[in-house]
TORFITOR-968717 format. One record per atom (N, C-alpha, C, O, CB): z, x, y. Coordinates in steps of 0.2 Angstrom, whole numbers, plus 5000, padded with zeros to 4 digits. Glycine has a CB too. Layout:
<atoms>
ZXY
...
</atoms>
This chain:
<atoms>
561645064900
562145024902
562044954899
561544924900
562145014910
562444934895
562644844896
563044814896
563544844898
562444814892
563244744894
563544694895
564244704894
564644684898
563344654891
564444754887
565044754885
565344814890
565944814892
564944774877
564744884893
565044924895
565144894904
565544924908
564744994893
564944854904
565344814913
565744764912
565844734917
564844774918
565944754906
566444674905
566844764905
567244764909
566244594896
566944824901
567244834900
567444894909
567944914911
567144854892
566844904911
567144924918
567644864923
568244874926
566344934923
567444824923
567544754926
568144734926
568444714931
567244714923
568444764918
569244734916
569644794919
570244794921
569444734907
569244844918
569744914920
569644914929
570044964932
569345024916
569544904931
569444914937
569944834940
570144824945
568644924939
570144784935
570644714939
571144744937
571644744941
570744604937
571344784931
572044794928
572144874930
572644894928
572144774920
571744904932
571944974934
572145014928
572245074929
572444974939
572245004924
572545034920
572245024912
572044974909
573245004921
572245094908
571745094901
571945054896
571645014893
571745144897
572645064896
573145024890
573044964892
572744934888
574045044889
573244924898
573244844900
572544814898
572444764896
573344814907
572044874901
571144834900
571044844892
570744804889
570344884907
571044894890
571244894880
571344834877
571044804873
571944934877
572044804880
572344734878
572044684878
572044644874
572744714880
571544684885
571444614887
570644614885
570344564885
571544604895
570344674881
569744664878
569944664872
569444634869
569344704878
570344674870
570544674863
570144734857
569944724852
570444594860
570344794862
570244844859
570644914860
571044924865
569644844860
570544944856
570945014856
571045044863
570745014868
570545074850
571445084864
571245114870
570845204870
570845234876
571945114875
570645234865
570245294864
569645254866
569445254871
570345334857
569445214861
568745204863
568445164868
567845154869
568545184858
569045144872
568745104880
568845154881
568345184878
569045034886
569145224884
568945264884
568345324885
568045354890
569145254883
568245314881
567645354879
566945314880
566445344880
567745374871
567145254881
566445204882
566345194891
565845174894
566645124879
567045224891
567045224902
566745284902
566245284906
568045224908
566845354899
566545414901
565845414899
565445464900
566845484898
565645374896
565045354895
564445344899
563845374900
565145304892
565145284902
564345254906
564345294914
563945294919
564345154907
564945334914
564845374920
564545414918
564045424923
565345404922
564445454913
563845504913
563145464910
562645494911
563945574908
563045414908
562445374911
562245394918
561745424920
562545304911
562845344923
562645354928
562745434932
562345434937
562845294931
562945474931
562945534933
563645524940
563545564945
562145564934
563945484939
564345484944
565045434940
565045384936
563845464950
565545464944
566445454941
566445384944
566345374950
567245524945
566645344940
566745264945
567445254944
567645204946
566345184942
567845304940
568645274942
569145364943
568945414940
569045234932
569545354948
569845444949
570645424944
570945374944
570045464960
570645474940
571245444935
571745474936
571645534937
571245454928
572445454938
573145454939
573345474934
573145454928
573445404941
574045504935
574745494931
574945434928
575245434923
575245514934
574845364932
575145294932
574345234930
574445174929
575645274943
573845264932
573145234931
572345244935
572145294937
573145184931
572245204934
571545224939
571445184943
571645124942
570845224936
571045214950
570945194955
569945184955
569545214952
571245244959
569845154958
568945154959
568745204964
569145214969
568545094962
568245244962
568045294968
567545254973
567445194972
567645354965
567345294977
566745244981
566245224978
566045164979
566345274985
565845274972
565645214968
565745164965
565345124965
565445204964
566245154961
566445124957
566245054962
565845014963
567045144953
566845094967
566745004973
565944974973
565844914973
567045034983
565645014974
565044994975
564844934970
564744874971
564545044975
564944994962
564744954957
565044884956
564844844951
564944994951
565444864960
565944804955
565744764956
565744724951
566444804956
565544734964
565444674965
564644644962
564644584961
565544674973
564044694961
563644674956
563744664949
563444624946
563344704956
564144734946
564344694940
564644624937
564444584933
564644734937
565144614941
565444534940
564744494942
564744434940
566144514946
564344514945
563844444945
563444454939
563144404936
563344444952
563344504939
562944504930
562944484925
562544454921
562744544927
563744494925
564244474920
564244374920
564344334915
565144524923
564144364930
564244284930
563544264927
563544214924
564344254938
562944294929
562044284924
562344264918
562344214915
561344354923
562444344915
562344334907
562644264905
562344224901
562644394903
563444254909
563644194905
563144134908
562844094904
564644174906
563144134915
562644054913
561944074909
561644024906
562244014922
561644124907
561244114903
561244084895
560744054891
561144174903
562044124893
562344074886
562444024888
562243984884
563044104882
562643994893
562743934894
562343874896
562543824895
563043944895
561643904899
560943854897
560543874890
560043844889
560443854902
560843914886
560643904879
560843854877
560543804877
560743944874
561543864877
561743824874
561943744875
562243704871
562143854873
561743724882
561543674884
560943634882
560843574881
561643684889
560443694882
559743684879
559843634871
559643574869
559543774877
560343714868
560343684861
560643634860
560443604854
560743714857
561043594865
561443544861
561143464867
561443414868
562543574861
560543484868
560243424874
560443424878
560143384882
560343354873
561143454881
561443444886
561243484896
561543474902
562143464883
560643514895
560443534900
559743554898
559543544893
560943594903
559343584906
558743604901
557943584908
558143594914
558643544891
557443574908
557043544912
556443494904
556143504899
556643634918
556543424910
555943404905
555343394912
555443374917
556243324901
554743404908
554243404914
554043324912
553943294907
553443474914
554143304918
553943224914
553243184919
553443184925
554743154914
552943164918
552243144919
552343054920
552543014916
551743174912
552243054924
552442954926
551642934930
551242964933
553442934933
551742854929
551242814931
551742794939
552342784940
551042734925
551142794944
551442764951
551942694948
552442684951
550542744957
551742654944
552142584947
552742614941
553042564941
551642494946
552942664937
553542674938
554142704943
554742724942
553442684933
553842704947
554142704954
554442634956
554942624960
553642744960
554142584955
554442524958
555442514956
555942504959
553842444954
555342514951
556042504946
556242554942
556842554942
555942454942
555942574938
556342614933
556242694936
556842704938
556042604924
556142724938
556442794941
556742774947
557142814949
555942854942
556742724950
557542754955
557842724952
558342734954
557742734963
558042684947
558542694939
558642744937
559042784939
558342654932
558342764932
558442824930
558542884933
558642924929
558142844927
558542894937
558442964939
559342964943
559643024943
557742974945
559542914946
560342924947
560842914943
561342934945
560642884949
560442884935
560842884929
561142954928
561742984929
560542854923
560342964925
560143044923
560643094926
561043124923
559343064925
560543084933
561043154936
561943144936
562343184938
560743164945
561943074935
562643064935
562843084926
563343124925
562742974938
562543064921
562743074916
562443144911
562643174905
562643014914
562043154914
561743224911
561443264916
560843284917
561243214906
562043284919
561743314926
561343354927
560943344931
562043344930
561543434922
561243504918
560343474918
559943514920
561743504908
560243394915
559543394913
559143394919
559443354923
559343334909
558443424921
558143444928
557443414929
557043454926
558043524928
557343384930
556643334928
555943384933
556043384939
556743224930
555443404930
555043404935
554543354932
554243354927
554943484937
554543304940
553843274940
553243254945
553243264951
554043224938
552743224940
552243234942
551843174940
551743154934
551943304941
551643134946
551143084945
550443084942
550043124944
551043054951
550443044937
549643054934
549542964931
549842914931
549643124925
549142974929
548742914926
548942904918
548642954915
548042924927
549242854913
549242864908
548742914900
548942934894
549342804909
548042904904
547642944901
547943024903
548043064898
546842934903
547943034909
548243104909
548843124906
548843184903
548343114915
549243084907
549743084905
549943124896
550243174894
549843024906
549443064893
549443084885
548943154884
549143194879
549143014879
548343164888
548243244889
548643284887
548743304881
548143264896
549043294894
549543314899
550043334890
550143394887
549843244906
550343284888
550643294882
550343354876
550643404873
550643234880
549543334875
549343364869
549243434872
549343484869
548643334864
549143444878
549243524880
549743554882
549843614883
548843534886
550343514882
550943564882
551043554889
551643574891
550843644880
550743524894
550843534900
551443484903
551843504908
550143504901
551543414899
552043394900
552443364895
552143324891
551943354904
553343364894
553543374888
553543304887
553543284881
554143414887
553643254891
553743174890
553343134896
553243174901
554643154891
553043084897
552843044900
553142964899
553442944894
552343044899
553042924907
553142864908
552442834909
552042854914
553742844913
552142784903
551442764906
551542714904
551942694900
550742804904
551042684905
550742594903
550542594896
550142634894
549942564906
550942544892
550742514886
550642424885
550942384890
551342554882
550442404881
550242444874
549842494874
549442504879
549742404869
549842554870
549342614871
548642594867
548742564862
549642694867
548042604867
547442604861
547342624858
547142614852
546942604862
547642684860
547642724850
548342784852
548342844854
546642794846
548942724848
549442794850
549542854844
550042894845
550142774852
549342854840
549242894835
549542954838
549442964844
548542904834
549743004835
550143064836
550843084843
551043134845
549543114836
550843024844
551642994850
552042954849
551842894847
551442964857
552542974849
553142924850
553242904854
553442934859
553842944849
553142814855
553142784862
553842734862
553842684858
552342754863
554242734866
554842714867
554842654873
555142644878
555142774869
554342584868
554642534877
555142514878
555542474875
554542464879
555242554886
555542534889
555642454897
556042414899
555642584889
555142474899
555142414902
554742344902
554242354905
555142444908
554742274898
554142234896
554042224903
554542234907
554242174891
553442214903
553142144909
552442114907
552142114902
553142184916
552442084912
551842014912
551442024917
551742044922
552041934913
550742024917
550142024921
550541944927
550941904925
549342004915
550341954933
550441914938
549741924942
549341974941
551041944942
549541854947
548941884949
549141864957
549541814959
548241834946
548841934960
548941954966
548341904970
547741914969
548842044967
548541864974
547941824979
548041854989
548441894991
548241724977
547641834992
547941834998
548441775001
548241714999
547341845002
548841785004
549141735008
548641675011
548741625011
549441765014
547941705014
547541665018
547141615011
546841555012
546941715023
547141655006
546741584998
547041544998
547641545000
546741594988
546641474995
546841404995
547241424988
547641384986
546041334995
547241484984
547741474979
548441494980
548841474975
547641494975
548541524985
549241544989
549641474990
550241464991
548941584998
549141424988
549741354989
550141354982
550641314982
549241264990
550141384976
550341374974
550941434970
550941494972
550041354972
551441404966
551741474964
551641504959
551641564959
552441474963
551341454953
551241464946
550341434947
550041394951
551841404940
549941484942
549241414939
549141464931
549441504929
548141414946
548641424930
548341474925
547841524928
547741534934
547841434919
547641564923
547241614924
546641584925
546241584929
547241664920
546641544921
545641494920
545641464927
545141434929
545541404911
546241464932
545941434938
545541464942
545041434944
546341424942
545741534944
545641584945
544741614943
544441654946
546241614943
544541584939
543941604934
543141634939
542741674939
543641504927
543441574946
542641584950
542941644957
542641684961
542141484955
543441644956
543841724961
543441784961
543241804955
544641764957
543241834965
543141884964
543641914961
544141894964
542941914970
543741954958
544042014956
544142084957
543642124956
544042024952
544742104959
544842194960
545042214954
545542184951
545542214967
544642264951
545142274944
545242364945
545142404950
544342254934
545542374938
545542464936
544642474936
544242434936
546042464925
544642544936
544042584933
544342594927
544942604926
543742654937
543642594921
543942614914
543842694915
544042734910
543542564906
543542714919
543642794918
544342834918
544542874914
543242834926
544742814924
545242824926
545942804922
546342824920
545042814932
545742724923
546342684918
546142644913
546242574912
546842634921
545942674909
545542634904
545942594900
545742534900
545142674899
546442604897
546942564894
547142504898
547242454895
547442614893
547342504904
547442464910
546842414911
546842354913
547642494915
546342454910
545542394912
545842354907
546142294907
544542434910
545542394900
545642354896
546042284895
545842224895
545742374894
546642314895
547242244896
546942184900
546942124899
548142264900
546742214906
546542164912
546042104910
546042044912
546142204917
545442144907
544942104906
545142064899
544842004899
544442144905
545542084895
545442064889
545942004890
545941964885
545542114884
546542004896
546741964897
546441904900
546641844898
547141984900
545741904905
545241854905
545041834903
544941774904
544841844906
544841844896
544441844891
545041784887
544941734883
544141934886
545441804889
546241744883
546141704888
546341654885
547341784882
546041684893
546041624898
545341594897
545141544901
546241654906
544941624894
544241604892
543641614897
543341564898
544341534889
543441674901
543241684905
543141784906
543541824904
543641644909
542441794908
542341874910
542341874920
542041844924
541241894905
542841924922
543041914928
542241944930
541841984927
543741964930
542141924936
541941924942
541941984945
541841964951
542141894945
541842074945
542342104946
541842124953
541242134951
542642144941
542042154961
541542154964
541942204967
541642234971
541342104968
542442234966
542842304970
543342334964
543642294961
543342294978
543342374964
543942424958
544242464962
544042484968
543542494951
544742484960
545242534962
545842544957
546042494954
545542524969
546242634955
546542644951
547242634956
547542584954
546442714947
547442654961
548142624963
548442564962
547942524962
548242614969
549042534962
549242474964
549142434971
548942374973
549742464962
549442514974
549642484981
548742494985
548642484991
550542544986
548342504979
547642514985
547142424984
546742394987
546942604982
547642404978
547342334976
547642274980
547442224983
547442324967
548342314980
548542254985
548242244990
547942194991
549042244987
548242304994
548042305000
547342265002
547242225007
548142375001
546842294997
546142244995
546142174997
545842145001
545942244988
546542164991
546942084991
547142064996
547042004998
547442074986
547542115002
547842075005
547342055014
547642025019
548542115005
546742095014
546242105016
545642045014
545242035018
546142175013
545842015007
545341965009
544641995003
544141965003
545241965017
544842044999
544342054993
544042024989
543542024986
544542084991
544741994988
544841954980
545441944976
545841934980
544441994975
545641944972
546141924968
546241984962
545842034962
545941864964
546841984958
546842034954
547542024949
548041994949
546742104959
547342074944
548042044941
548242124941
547942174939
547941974933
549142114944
549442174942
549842164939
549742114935
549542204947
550642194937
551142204934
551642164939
551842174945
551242294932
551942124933
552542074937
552842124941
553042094946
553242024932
552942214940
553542214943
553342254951
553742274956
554042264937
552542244950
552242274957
552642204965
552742214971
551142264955
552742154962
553142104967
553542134972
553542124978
553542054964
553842184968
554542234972
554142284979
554442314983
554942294965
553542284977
553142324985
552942264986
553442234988
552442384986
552442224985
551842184991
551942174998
552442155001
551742104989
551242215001
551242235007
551242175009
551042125005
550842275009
551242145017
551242095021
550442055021
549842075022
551342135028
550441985018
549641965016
549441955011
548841945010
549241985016
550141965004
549841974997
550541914994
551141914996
549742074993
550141854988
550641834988
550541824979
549941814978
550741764993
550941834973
550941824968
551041764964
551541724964
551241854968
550441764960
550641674957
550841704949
550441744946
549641594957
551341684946
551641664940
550941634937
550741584939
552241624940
550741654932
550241654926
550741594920
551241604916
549941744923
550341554921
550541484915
550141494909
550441474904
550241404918
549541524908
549341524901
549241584898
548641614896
548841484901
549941604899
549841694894
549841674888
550241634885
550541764895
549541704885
549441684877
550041734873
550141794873
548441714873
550341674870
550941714864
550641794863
550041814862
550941664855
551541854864
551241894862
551041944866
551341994865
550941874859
550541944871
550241984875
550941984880
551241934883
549341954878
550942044880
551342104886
550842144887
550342154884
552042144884
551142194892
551442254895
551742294898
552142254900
551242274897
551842344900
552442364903
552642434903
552142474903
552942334899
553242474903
553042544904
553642574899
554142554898
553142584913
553242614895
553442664889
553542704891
553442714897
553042684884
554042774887
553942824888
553742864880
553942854875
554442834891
553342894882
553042934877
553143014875
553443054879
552342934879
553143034870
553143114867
552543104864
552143054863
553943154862
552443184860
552143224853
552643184849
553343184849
552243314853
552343174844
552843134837
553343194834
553043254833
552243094828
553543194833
553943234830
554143304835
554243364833
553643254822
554343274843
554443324848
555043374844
555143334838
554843284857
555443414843
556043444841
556443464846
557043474846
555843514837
556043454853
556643484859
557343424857
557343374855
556243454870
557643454859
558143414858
558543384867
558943354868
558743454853
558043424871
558243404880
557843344880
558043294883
557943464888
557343344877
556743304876
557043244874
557143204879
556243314871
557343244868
557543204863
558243134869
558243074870
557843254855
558743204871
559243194874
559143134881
559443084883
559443254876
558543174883
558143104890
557843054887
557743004891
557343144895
557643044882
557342984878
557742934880
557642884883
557342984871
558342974875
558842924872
559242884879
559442824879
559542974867
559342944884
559742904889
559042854893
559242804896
560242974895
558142874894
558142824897
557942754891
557342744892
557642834903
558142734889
558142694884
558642674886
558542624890
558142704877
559342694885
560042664886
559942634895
560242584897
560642744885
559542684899
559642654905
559342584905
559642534907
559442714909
558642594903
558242524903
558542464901
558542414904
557542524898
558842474895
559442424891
559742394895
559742324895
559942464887
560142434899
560642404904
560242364912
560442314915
561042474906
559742394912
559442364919
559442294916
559942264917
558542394922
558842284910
558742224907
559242204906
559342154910
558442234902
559642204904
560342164902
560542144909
560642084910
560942204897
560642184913
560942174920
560442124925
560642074929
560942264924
559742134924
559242074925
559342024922
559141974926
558742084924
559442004917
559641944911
560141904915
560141844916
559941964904
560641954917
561241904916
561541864923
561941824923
561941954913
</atoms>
């Protein structure tokens, strides 16, 4: 049994008749014929009783019918997430993201995404930017959103999408909470809560190296890889820390954010999205392109 001989049960059984279901396959009527006695003796049983005027279904046939039209409804969505596949338009991208792209750009994207490429299916999974690019070279995840600049992006195509700026998280109860803006070099005798370079090393990095541009090696007396576990630190009375301007959109009750006056030309970060250089998915390629387009628009929409 296959496809052709249930598209060709399927037709004989709406039109009752050999000569009309002939036509409507656009074939002879000896050989639908001979392709219906076929698959009855496959199945060893008569699925149509034949008339003077046409055919009727027998009790099998009835049985058969209502599953073949569903198989018949598989096979075609099967051609039709190929070919959604093929042309970017549907598909699953496994995508791997950093917690603070949850502040802003995925509940963006992800309402775009389903409004304009509905077909595309994202399964995700939180990791850490090190994991992340793993995560990539094993196949594990087809795209990620992580923290850049990267330290060695060598064999990824990395797409920024969202810039931002180090901000330093104080408590509400510090005498530097009187302020909205300072430099970092004010800050210089603060305890600091930083990244572990085990975990976010790329992120340590930036951190420290952003002290180091304010002319100063932090203080550092507690680490943690969350955002929301540094605020909370901070808001606790730990120490100071510097996170991602766009962490402002959580801060928990007790944490207040001072605007950094002496960022040195140049130094960002912000959140990329990453592949394998030369990915060929083209569902891959298709989610790129729309969150680029989406980021575009936030930003512009934030500008204006």
């Amino acid at each position: 049994m296959n496809l052709r001989q249930l598209q060709q049960f399927v037709t004989l059984a709406e039109t009752g008749n050999f000569h009309r279901a002939a036509e409507k396959l656009f074939m002879a009527q000896p050989p639908l014929s001979v392709s219906i006695r076929k698959l009855e003796g496959e199945l060893a049983c008569e699925l149509f009783e034949r008339t003077t005027t046409g055919v009727l279904l027998t009790a099998a046939g009835h049985a058969m019918l209502a599953d073949a039209r569903l198989a018949l409804a598989h096979a075609q969505r099967c051609r039709q997430a190929v070919q959604d596949a093929r042309e970017g338009e549907g598909g699953v991208v496994r995508l791997g993201f950093v917690g603070t792209a949850t502040f802003a750009l995925l509940p963006a994207l992800i309402p775009s995404l389903r409004q304009h490429l509905p077909k595309i299916r994202l399964e995700l999974t939180e990791a850490t930017t090190s994991e992340i690019l793993q995560g990539l070279l094993e196949r594990r995840f087809d795209a990620g959103l992580l923290r850049y600049p990267l330290p060695d992006p060598a064999g990824f195509d990395v797409l920024a999408l969202e810039r931002d700026a180090f901000v330093l998280a104080v408590s509400t109860h510090s005498a530097l909470a009187a302020h909205d803006a300072i430099a970092l070099s004010a800050a210089a005798h603060e305890p600091f809560i930083m990244y572990p370079h085990g975990p976010v090393p790329g992120l340590a990095a930036l951190a420290q190296m952003r002290c180091q541009f304010s002319g100063f090696v932090p203080r550092v007396t507690q680490e943690a890889m969350q955002v929301q576990t540094i605020l909370s630190l901070v808001a606790a009375g730990l120490g100071v820390a510097l996170v991602a301007g766009v962490a402002q959109r959580v801060l928990p009750a007790g944490v207040k954010c001072l605007r950094l006056t002496d960022n040195p030309a140049g130094f960002h970060l912000g959140i990329a999205l990453a592949r394998l250089a030369g990915e060929p998915n083209r569902v891959v390629q298709r989610f790129a392109e729309h969150a680029l387009h989406c980021a575009s628009a936030a930003h512009a929409q934030g500008g204006s």
